[in-house]
N, C-alpha and C positions, 0 to 999 in steps of 0.2 A: 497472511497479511495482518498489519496491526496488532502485531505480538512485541508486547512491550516488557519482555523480559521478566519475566513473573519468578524467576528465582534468581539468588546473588550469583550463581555460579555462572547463570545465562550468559550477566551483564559483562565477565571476562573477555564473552566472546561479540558482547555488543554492536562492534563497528560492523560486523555482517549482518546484522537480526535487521531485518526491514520491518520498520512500525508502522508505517504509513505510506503508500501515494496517493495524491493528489495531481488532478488534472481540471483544469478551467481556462476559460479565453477573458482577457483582459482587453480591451481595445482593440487590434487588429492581428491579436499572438495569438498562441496555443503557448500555457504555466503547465508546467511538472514539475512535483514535488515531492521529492522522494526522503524520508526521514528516517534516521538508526540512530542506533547508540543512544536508546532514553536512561536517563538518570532514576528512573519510576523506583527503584529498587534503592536511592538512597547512591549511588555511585556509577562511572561509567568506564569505558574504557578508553585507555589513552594512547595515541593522540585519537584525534573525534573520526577520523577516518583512518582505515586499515592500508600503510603504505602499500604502494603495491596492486592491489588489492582493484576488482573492476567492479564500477558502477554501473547497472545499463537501464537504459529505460526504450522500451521499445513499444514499436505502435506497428500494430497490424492493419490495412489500408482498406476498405470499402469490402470489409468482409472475409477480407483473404487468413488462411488458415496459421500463415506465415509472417513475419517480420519484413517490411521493406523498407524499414529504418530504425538505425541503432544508434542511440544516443551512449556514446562510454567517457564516463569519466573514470579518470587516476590520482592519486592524491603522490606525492612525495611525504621521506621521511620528515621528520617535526623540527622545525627550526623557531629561530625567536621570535620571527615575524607570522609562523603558523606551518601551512604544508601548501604545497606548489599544488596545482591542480592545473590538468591538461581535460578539455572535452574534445572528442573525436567524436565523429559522424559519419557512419556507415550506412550507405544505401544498395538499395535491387538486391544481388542474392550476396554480396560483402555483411549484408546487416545478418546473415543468420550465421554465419560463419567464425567463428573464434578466434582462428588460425588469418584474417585477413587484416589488414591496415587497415583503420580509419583514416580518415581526412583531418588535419587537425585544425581543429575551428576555431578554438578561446584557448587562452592560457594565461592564468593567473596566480592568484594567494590567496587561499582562505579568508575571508573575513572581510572579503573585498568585493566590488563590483569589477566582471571584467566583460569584458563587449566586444563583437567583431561582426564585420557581416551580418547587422544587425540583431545578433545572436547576443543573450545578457545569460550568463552565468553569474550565481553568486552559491559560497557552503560554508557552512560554520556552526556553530552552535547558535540554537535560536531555543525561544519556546515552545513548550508543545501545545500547537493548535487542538490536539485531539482534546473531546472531552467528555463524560464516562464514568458512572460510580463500579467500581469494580467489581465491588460486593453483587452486585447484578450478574454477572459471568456465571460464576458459579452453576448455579439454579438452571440456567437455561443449558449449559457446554454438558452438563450431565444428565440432563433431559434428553438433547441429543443423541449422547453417546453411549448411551445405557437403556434406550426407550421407556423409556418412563414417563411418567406425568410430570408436567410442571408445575412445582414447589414454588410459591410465591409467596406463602404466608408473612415469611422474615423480609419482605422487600416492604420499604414503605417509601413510595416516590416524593413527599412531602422534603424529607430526610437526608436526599440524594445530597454528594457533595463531590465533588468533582477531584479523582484521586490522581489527576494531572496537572492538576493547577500548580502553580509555581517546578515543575519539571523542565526539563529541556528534552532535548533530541541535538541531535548534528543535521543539520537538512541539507539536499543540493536543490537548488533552484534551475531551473534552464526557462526561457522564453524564447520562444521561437517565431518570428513573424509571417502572419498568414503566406501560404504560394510556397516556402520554404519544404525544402526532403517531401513534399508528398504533402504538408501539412495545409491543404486548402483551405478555404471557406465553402462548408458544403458536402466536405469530405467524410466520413467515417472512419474514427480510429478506432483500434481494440488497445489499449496498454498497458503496459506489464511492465515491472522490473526487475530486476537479479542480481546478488551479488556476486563475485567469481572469484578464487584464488588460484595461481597456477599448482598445478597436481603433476613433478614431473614436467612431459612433453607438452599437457593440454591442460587445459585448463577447467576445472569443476565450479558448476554450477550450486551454491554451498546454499541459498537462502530464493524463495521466487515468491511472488503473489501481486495479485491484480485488485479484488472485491476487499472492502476492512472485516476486519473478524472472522476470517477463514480458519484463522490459524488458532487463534483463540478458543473458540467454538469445536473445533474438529481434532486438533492436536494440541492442548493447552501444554502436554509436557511435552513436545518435543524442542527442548533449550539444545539438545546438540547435533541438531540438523539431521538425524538420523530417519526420517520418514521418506520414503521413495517419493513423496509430492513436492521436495524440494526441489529432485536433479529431473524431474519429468518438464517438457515443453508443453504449454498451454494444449498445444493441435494432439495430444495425447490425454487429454483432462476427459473427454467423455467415455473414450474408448476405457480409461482405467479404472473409473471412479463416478460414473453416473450411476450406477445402479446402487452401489453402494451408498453411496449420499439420496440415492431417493428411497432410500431402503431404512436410513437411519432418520429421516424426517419424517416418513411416512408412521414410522414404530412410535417416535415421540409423541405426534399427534395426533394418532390413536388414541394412546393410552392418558394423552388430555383430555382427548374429547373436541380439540379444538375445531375440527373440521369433518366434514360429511363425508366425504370421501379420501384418505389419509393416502392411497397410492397415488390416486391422480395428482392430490396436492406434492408430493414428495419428488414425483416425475416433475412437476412444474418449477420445482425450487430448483432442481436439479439444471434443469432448462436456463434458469435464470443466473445461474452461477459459475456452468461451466459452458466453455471453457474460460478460466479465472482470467480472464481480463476485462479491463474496465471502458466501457463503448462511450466514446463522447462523442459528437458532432462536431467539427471545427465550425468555429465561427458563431455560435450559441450559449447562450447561457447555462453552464454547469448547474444542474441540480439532481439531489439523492434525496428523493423521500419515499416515503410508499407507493406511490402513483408516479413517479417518473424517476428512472434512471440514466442522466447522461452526466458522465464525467462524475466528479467529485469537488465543490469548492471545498475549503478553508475551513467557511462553516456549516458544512452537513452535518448533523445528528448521527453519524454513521452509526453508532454503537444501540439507537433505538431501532433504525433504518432493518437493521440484519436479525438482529434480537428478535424485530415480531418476525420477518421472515424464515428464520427457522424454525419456530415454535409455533407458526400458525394462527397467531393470534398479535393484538394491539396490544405491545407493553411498552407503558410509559418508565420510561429513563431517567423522568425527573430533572433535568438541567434542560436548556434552550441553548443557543449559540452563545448567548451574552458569556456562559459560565466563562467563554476563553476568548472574549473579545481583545483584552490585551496580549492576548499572542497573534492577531490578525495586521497585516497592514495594508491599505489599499497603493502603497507605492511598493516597487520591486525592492528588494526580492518577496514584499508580501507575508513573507516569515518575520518576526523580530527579532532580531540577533538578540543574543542574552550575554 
C-alpha cells in the first residue's frame, strides 16, 4: 500500500499501482478512498483509470477471515467528457467470487457526482491528500530489509518538505450509508482493496494492500507487480509472512538497539499488520496514530504512523496534517479534484 510509483517506468503502469486507501465516517456513512495513478514521478498514465480494468474495495465483517462485501468499480474507454464508470456491489459469498455478478448500484462519468440508493460515487483526478518527505523512506525500508541499524544522521525533521505537494493521484470515492451491505453503526470492518485485469478466463489479482507503507517499506522495488504478496488474499498474510516480517523487524531493531526485547517486538508488529487490512469501526471517528488504530482519515500522518512502527522507535516526519490541507474537503467527494 502507498506505493507511489518511485520509478518513471512504474508510472506506465500507474492506473493499477494502489497509493492509498482511506476509510472514515462522515455523518451517518462509511468514505472509501481508494487512490492510483500519482503523477509523484513528474507524469501519469492515461486515461486516469485502466478501461476495463477492476476496482474493488472490500470489507471483512466483525472479524470474519473473508469478504462479505465487494465494492467493484469499472471505468470505460476515454471519451471527451472523461470515462463511464459503473459501481457493483457484491454481497455474502458473491463478494469473494470473481466469476459472479454484482448488483449494479451507480453509474456515471468521471469527474462527476453520481448517487443512487443513497450510495455517492465520485473518481477523477484530485490532489494527493498523502503527505511525506521521501528522503525519510530510504533510511528506515533498509533498515528493515537488511537488519541494520537506523541511519538517521542525514534526516533533519526541521527540513522536511512535503514531496506530494502540488501532485495528484486519480481517486475513487464511494460513501455508503450507515445499515447498508453489512455496513452498520457498531459494526467491524477489515478493508482492503485490489486492482484486477482479466488474465484469459479469470481474472488476476495484479496490485492489493490494506495498512500505508507496506509496500514502501517491504518491497520499495517491486514497480512490476512481481512479488507473490500481490495475488495472495489477506486470510493467507499470516500463514505466508508473519514470521518473516517479525523476523525482519525484530533483526532492524536489534541491531538499533531500539527495543529490549527485539522478537517479542517483531512478533507484535507482526500482529499488528497482518493480515493487511485496515479495521475501522463503523460509525466512529477515524483515527491512525501511535496509540489508536481505526480506519484511516484524509489527515493521518500515516507515513510517521508506520515509520516509528517498524523501526521501534519515535521518528518525527516533520510535516503535520496542514502540509496538505488544500487537498482535503469536508464536502463529498472530500478529495479535491485537480
Amino acid at each position: 500500500m502507498s506505493h507511489h510509483l518511485d520509478t518513471p517506468e512504474a508510472a506506465e503502469r500507474g492506473q493499477l499501482f494502489i497509493d492509498d486507501l482511506f476509510v472514515f465516517g462522515v455523518d451517518a456513512s462509511t468514505v472509501l478512498v481508494l487512490d492510483v495513478n500519482s503523477t509523484v514521478t513528474g507524469s501519469h498514465a492515461d486515461p486516469d483509470f485502466w478501461p476495463g480494468a477492476r476496482y474493488e474495495l472490500k470489507a471483512h465483517l466483525d472479524g470474519s477471515a473473508h469478504e462479505q462485501v465487494t465494492y467493484r468499480v469499472t471505468f470505460g474507454e476515454p471519451e471527451s467528457a472523461g470515462q463511464s464508470m459503473r459501481l457493483e456491489v457484491l454481497t455474502g459469498d458473491d463478494a469473494l467470487q470473481d466469476a459472479a455478478q454484482g448488483a449494479l448500484v451507480v453509474e456515471g462519468q468521471t469527474g462527476q457526482v453520481a448517487e443512487a440508493s443513497g450510495i455517492r460515487l465520485w473518481a477523477g483526478r484530485a490532489a494527493d491528500p498523502f503527505f511525506f518527505d521521501l528522503s525519510l523512506l530510504e533510511p528506515v525500508s533498509t533498515s528493515v530489509r537488511e537488519g541494520s541499524a537506523l541511519d538517521l544522521s542525514g534526516w533533519h525533521p526541521e527540513k522536511a518538505e512535503n514531496t506530494f505537494g502540488g501532485t495528484t493521484v486519480a481517486s475513487i470515492v464511494i460513501e455508503v450509508p450507515h445499515g447498508q451491505h453489512g455496513l452498520s453503526a457498531g459494526a467491524t470492518a477489515g478493508v482492503w482493496a485490489a486492482t484486477k485485469l482479466k488474465d484469459g478466463d479469470r481474472w488476476r489479482q495484479v496490485n492489493r494492500g490494506g495498512h500505508p507503507m507496506m509496500w514502501p517499506v517491504l518491497w520499495p522495488d517491486d514497480t512490476d507487480f512481481s512479488d507473490p504478496a500481490n495475488a495472495r488474499h489477506p486470510s493467507e498474510d499470516v500463514a505466508a509472512f508473519s514470521d518473516e516480517l517479525a523476523g525482519l523487524v525484530a533483526a532492524a531493531v536489534k541491531a538499533s538497539g531500539s527495543r529490549p526485547d527485539p522478537a517479542t517486538y517483531g512478533g507484535e508488529v507482526a500482529a499488528v499488520l497482518l493480515p493487511d487490512v485496515l479495521s475501522y469501526e463503523i460509525g466512529t471517528a477515524a483515527q491512525l496514530d501511535s496509540g489508536t488504530r481505526n480506519g484511516r482519515p484524509l489527515d493521518a500522518n500515516a507515513a510517521q504512523v508506520m515509520l516509528s512502527l517498524f523501526s521501534g522507535t519515535t521518528i518525527d516526519a516533520g510535516l503535520i496534517a496542514d502540509a496538505a490541507e488544500d487537498a482535503r474537503s469536508s464536502d463529498f467527494p472530500y478529495v479535491v479534484p485537480a
